[in-house]
C-alpha positions as CSV (number, residue, x, y, z in Angstrom):
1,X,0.0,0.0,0.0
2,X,1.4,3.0,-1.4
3,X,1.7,6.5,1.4
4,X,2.3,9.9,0.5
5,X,4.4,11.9,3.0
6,X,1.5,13.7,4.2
7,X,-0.7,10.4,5.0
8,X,2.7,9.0,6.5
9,X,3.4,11.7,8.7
10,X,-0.3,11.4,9.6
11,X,-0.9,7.7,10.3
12,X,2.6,8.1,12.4
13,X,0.9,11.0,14.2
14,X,-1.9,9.2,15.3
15,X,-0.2,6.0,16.4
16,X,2.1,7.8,18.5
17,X,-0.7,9.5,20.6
18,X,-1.6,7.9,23.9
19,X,-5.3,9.5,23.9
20,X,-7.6,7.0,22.2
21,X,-8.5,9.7,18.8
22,X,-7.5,12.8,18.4
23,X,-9.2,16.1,16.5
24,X,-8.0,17.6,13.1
25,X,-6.3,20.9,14.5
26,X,-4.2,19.1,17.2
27,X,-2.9,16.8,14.1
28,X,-1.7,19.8,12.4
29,X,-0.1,21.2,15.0
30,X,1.6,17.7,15.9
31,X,2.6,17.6,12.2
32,X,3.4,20.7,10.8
33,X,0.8,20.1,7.8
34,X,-1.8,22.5,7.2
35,X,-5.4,21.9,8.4
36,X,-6.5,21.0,5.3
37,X,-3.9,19.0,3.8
38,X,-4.5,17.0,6.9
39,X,-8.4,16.6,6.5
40,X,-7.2,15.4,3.0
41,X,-4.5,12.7,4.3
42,X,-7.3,11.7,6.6
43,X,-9.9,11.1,3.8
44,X,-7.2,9.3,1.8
45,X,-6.2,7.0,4.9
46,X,-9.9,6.3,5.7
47,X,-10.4,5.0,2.3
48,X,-7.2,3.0,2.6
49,X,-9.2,1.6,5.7
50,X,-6.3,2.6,8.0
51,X,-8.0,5.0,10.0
52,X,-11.3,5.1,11.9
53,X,-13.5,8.5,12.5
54,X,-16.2,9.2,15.9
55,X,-18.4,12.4,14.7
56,X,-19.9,14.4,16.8
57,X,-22.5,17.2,16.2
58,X,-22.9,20.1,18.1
59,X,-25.5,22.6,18.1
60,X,-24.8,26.4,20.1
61,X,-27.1,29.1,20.4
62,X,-26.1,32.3,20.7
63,X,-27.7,35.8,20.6
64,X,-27.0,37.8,17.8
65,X,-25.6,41.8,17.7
66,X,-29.8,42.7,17.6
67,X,-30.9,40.4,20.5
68,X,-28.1,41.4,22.7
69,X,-29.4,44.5,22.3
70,X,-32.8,43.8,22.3
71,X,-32.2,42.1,25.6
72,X,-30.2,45.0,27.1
73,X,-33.1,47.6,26.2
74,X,-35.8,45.5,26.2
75,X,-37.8,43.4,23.7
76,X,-40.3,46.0,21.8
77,X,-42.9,44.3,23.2
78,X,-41.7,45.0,26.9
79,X,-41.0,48.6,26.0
80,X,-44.5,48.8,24.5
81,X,-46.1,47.6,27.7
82,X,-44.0,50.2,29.8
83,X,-45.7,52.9,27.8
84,X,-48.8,51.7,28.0
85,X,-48.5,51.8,31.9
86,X,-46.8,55.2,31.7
87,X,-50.1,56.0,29.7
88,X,-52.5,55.1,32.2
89,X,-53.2,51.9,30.0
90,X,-53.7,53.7,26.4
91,X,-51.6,54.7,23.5
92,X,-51.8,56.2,20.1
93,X,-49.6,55.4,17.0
94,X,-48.4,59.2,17.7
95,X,-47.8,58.4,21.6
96,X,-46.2,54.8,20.9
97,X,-43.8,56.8,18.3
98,X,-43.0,59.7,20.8
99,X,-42.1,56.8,23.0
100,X,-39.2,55.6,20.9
101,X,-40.8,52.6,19.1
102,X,-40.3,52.4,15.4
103,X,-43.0,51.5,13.0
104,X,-41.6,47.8,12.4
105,X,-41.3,47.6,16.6
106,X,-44.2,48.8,17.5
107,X,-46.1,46.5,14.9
108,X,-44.0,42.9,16.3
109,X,-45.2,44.0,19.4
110,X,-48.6,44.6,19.1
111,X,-48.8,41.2,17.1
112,X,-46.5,39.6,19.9
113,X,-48.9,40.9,22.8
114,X,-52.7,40.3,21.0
115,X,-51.6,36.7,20.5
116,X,-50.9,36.5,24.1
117,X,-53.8,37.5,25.3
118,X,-52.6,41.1,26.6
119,X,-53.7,44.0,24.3
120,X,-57.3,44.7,23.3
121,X,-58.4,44.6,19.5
122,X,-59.3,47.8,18.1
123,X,-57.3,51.6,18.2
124,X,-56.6,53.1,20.9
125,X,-54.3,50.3,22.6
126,X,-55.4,49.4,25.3
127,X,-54.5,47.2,27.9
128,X,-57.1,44.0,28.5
129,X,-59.5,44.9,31.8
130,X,-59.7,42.6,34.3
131,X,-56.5,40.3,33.4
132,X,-54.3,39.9,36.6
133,X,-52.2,37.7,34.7
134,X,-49.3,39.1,32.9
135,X,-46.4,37.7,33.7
136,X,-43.2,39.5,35.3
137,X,-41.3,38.2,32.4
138,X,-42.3,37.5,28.9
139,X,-41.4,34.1,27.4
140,X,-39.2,35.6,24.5
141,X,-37.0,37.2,27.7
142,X,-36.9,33.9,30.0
143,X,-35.5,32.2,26.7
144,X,-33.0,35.1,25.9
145,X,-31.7,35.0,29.5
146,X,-31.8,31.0,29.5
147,X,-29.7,31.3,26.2
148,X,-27.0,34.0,28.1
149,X,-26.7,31.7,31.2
150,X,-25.9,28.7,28.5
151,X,-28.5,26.7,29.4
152,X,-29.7,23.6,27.2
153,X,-33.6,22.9,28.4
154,X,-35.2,26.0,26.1
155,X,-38.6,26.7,24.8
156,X,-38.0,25.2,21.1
157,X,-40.7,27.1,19.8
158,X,-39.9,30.2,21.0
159,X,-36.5,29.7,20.0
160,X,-37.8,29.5,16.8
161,X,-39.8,32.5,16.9
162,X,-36.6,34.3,18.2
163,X,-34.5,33.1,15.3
164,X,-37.0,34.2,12.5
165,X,-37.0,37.9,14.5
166,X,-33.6,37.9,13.7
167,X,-32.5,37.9,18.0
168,X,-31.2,34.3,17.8
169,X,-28.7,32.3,16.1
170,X,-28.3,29.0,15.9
171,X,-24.4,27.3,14.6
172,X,-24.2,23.7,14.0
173,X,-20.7,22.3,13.9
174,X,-19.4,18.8,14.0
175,X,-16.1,17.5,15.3
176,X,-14.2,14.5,14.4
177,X,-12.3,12.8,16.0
178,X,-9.5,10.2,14.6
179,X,-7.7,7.4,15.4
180,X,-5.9,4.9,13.7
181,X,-7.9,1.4,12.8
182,X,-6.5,-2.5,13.8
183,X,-5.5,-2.5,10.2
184,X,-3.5,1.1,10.8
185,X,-1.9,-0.2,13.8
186,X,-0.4,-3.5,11.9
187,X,0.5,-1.7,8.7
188,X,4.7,-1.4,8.7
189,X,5.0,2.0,7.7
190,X,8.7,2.5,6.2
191,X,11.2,4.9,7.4
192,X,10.8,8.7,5.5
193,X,12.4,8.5,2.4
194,X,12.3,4.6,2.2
195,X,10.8,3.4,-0.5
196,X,8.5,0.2,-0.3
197,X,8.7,-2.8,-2.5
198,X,5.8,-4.1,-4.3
199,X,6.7,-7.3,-5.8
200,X,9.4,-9.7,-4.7
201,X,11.8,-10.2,-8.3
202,X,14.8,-13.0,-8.8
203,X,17.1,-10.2,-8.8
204,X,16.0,-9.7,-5.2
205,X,15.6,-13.6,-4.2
206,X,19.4,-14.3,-5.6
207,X,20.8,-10.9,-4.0
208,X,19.2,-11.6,-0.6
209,X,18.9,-7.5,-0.8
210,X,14.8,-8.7,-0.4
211,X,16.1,-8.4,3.5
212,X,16.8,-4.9,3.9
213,X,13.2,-3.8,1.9
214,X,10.0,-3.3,3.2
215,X,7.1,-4.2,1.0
216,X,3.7,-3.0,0.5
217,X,1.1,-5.1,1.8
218,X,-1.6,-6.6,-0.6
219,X,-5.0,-5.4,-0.2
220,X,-7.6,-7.5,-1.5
221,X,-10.1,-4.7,-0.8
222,X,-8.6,-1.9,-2.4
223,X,-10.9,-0.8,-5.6
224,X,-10.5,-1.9,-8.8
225,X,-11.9,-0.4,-12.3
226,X,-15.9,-1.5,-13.1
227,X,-16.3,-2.9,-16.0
228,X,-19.8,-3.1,-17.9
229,X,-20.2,-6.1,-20.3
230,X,-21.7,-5.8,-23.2
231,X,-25.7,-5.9,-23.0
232,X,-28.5,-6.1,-25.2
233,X,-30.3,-2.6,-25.9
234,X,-33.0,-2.6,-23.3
235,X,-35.4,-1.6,-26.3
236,X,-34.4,-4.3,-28.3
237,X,-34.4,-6.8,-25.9
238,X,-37.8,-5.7,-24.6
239,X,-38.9,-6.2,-28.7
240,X,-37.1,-9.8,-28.4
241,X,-39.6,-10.7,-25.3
242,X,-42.9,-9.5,-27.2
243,X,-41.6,-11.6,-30.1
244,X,-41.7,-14.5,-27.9
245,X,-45.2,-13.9,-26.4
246,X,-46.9,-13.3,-30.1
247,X,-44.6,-16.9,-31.2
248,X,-46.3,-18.9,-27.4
249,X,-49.8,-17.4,-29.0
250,X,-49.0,-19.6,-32.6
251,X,-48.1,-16.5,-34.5
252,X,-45.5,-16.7,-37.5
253,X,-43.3,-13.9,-38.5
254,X,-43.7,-11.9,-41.7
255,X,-41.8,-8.9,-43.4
256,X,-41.7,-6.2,-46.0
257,X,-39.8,-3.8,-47.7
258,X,-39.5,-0.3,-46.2
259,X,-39.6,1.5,-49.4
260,X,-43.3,0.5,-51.3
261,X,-45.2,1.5,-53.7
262,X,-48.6,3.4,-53.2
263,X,-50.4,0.0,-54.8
264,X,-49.3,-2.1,-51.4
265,X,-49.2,0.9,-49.0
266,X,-53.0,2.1,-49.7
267,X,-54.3,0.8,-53.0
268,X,-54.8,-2.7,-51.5
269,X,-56.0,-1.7,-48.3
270,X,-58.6,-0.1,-50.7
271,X,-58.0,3.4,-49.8
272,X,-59.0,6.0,-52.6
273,X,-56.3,7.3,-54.8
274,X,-58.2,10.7,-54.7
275,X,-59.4,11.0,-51.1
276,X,-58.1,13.3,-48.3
277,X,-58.5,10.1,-45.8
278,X,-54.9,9.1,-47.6
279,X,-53.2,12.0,-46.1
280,X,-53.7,10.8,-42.2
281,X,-50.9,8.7,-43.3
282,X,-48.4,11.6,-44.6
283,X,-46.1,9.2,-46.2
284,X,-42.7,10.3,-47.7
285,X,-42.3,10.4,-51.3
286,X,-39.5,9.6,-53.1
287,X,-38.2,11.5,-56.3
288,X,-36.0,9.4,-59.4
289,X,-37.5,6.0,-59.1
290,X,-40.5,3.6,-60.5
291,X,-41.9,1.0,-58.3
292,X,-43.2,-2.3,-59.8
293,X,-47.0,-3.1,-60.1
294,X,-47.7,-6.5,-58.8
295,X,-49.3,-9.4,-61.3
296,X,-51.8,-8.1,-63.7
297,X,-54.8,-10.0,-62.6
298,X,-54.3,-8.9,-58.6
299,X,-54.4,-5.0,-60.3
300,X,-57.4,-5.7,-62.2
301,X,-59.2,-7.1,-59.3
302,X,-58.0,-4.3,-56.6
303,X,-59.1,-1.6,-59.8
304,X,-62.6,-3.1,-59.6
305,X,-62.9,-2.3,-56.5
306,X,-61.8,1.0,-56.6
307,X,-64.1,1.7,-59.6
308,X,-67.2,-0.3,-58.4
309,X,-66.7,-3.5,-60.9
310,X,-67.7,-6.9,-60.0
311,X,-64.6,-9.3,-59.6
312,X,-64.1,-11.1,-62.3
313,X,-67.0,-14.2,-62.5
314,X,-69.2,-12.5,-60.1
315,X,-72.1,-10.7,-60.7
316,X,-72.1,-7.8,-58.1
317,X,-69.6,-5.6,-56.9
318,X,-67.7,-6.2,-53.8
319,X,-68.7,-2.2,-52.9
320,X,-69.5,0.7,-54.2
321,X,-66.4,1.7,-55.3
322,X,-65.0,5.4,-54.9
323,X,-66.7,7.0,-58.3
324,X,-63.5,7.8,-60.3
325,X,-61.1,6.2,-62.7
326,X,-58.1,4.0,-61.0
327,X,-54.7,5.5,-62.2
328,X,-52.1,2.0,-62.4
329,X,-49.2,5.4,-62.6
330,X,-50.3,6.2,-58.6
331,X,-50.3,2.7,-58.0
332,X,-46.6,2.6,-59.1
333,X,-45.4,5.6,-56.8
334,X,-42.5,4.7,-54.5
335,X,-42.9,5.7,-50.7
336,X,-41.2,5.1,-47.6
337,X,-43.8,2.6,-46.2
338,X,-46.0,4.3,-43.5
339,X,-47.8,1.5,-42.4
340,X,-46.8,-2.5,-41.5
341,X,-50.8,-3.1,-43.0
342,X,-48.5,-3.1,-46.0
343,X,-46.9,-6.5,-45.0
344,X,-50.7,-8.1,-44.1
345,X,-51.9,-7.4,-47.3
346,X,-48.6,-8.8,-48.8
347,X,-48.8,-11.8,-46.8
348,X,-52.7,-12.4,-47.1
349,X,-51.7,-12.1,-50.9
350,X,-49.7,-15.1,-50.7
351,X,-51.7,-16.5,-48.5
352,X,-55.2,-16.7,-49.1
353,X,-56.0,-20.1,-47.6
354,X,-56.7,-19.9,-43.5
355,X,-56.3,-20.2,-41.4
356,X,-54.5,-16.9,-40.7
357,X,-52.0,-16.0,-37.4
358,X,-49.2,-13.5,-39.0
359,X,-47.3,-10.7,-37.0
360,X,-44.6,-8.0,-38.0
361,X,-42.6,-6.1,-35.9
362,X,-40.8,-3.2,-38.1
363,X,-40.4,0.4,-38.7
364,X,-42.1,3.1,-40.3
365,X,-42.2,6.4,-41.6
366,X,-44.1,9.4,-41.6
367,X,-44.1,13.1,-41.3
368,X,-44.5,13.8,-37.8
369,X,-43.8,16.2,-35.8
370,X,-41.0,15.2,-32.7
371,X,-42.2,14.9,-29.5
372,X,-42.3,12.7,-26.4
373,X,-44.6,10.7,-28.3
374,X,-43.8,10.9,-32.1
375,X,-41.2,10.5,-34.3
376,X,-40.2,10.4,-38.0
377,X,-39.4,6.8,-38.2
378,X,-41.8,4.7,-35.5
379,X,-42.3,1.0,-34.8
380,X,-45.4,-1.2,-35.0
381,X,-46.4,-4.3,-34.7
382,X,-48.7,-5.5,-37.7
383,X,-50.8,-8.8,-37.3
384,X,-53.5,-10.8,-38.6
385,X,-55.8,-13.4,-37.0
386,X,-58.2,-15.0,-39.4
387,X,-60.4,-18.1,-39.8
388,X,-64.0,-19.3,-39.6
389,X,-65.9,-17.8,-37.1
390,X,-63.5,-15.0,-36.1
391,X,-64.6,-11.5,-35.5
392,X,-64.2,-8.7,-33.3
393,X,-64.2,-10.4,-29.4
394,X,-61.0,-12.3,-30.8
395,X,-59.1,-9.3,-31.4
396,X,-60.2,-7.2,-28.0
397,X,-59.6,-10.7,-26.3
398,X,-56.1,-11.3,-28.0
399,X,-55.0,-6.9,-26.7
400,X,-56.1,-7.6,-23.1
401,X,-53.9,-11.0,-23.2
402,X,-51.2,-9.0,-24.7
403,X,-51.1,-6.1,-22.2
404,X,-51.8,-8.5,-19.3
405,X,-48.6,-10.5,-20.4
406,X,-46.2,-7.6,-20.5
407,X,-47.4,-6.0,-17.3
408,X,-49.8,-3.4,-18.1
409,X,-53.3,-3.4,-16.3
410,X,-54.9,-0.5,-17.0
411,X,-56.2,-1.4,-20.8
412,X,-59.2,0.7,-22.5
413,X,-61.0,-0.4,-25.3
414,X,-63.6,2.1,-27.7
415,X,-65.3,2.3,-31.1
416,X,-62.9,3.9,-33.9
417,X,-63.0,4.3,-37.8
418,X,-60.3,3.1,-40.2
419,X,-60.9,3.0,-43.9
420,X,-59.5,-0.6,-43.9
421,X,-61.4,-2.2,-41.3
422,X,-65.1,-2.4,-40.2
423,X,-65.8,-2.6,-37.2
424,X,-62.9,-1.2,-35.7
425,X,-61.9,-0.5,-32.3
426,X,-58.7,1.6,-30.0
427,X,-57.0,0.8,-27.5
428,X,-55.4,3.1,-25.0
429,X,-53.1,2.3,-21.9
430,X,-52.3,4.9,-19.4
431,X,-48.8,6.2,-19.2
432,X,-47.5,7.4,-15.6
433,X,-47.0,10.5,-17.0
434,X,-48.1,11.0,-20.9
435,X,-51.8,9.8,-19.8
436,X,-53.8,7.5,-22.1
437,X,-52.2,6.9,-25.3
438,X,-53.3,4.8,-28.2
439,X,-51.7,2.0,-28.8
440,X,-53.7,-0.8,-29.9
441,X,-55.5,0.1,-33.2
442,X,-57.3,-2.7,-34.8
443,X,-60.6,-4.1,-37.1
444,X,-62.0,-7.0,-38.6
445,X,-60.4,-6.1,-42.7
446,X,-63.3,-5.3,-45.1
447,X,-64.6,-7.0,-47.4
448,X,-63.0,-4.6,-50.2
449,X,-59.8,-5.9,-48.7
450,X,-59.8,-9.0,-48.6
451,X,-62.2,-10.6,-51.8
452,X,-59.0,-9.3,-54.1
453,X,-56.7,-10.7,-52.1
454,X,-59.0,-14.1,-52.9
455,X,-59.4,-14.4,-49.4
456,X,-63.2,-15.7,-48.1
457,X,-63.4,-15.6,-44.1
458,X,-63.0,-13.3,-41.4
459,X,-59.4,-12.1,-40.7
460,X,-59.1,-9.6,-37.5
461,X,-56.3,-7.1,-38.6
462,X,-53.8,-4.8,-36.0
463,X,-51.2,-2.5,-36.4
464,X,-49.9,-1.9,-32.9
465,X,-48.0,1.6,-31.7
466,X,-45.2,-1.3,-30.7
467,X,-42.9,1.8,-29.7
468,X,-45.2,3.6,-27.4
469,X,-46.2,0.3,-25.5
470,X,-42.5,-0.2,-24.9
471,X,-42.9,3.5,-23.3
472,X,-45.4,2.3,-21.1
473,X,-44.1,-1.8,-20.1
474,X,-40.1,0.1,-19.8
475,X,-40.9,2.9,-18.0
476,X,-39.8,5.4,-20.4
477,X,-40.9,9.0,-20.6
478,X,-39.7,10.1,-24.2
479,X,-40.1,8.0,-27.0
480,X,-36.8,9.6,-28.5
481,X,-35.1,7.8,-25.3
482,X,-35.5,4.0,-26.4
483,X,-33.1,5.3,-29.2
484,X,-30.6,6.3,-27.0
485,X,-27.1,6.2,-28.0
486,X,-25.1,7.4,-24.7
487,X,-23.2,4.1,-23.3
488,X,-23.6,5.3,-19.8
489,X,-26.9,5.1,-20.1
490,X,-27.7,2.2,-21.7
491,X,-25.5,0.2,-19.2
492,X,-27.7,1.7,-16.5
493,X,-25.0,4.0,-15.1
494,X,-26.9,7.0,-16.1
495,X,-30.2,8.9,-14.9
């Protein structure tokens, strides 16, 4: 164990004293080392464990330059009683001020004196009729005198009171006292100017000159550097975990290209090429490219739809179509995909036979503007539960499962609209400190959706806000955090 000079002459200090500790000043004056250069040696040796430390705390109270003074003429409120007897029991403001008593004095004292029980309300100021009682000495002086004399049992509450007047003080202090620990005592602390040894080398084992060092003892509990290990990203791994739960329920996994086309980002989902409903959905654009239609007979069947046709071989339309011409070129147009719906209807697509259990965790983009709660690129977990006999109680069953297995109980389920789905519902979990946020968006896929896709039973559709629920299950107040990039924090060393 390595020992400056300071923390030598120090720990040689306190060894050498008879007394059982010793306080900080005598060390310095025993040493010749400043007072604080020995609180530092002391701090150093403590957390070498080779000295020990007994705190005390001590608490004086003392009068300050005002309430010696105030004691020596009298407290305002004594004075103010004197001229009220020198009055013949009465006083004015103008005969209270003739009297010496300030504006501030005269008003602590008729405060002081009402609350005690001794003026009367109301102008003139008159002493109380009929009250024997007043005492020879106010409590405020029997504390000031108790404080003088150094006594210790005080009225705490008027010592209080006295302190906010500004007529008391109150120092705290705390004295240490130190000694040297078992550990101190044993340490063999070298001569000054001797160096100590800290490993035993052949040169020294074949010289013998190991006999005339003294080495350092080994301290198994002296600290040593923390090192993190590498860890998942707690966003990630939370993502891993959902995975897993959607996987126990018998879902299989699905994906889709982030950059679509307008056909399998809206089109499909049999949202107007025309309509203003498109634009909830702000998608980004891209400039320079061509996407790729898919086969011929899926866009002739999803065009029917759009412009009120029956399917081929039937003899009604699926709906009523939107009333205008479909345009194949809008279909074509490359976007950053702003919805994972796009990967349903690609998976249904190639899919059409039930029955149907399908889930996507991946990103998406939109123009949003940053918040707590929204960002550019966002996460959601798309799925599709489908078969005979499914409908809507499957789906607000299969969110309450879902929020029960990641922790979250307080789950609320209501009515929405989505052009995609009918009926459709929202659900909203309650964030500690966002509030309710919606989370769980979800429908049984219309008709219009699905007879293209040559699908022919019930299929229950979702897009959950996967990010926000990974707010809610981890805690995490700003969505912008789960993207975090500091070290620090992500090995949990940070706020």
């Amino acid at each position: 164990m390595t020992l400056s000079g300071p923390e030598r002459s120090v720990l040689v200090a306190l060894r050498s004293t008879p007394e059982l500790s010793i306080e900080e000043e005598e060390l310095a004056s025993r040493t010749g080392l400043g007072l604080d250069q020995v609180r530092g040696s002391l701090q150093r040796l403590r957390a070498k464990h080779l000295v020990a430390v007994e705190e005390e705390h001590l608490t004086t109270r003392r009068l300050t330059p005002r309430g010696e003074t105030a004691l020596a003429r009298g407290l305002p409120e004594r004075r103010f009683l004197a001229a009220l007897d020198r009055h013949g029991g009465t006083l004015t403001p103008e005969t209270a001020a003739a009297e010496g008593l300030d504006e501030e004095e005269r008003s602590a004292a008729i405060g002081i004196l009402r609350r005690r029980g001794l003026l009367e309300d109301g102008m003139p100021f008159r002493l109380r009729k009929g009250d024997a009682s007043r005492p020879t000495l106010l409590p405020e002086e029997v504390v000031l005198k108790q404080l003088v004399n150094e006594e210790e049992e005080v009225d705490e509450a008027i010592v209080s009171a006295l302190e906010r007047r500004g007529l008391v003080r109150t120092e705290r202090r705390s004295i240490k006292r130190w000694s040297p620990s078992e550990e101190g005592r044993r340490l063999t602390v070298p001569a000054e100017g001797e160096e100590m040894l800290g490993a035993l080398t052949p040169v020294l084992l074949a010289s013998g000159a190991w006999r005339d060092h003294t080495f350092r003892p080994y301290d198994v509990r002296a600290p040593v550097p923390f090192l993190t290990a590498a860890r998942p990203n707690p966003y990630v791994a939370w993502l891993e975990e959902f995975e897993e739960i959607l996987i126990g329920l018998g879902f299989e996994q699905a994906e889709g290209p982030l950059l679509e086309t307008e056909f399998w980002n809206n089109d499909v989902l049999n949202m107007p090429q025309d309509h203003p409903a498109r634009s909830i959905h702000d998608a980004l654009s891209l400039n320079g490219i061509q996407g790729h239609l898919p086969p011929a007979d899926l866009l002739g069947r999803v065009a029917d739809v759009h412009d009120g046709r029956p399917l081929p071989g039937e003899p009604t339309p699926v709906g009523p179509g939107w009333g205008g011409e479909y345009d194949p070129t809008i279909a074509a147009r490359p976007v950053l995909r702003s919805q994972t719906t796009a990967v349903s209807a690609r998976f249904l697509a190639g899919h059409p036979r039930p029955p149907f259990r399908m889930y996507s965790i991946d990103r998406n983009f939109r123009r949003e503007e940053v918040d707590a709660r929204h960002g550019v690129e966002f996460g959601q977990c798309e799925g599709v539960l489908g078969g005979e006999g499914t409908s809507i109680r499957h789906l607000v069953g299969m969110f309450g499962a879902l929020a029960e297995a990641i922790g979250i109980r307080e789950l609320k389920i209501r009515p929405s609209y989505f052009p995609f789905t009918e009926p459709s519902v929202e659900g909203y979990v309650r964030h500690p400190r966002l509030g309710w946020m919606e989370v769980l968006p979800g429908g049984m896929f219309r008709p219009e959706v699905l007879r293209p896709l040559g699908v022919e039973v019930p299929v229950a559709a979702w897009g959950i806000g996967i990010t926000r629920l990974a707010m809610v299950a981890l805690g995490c107040n700003d969505i912008r955090d789960l993207f975090e990039d500091d070290l620090d924090r992500l090995r949990g060393g940070g706020p």
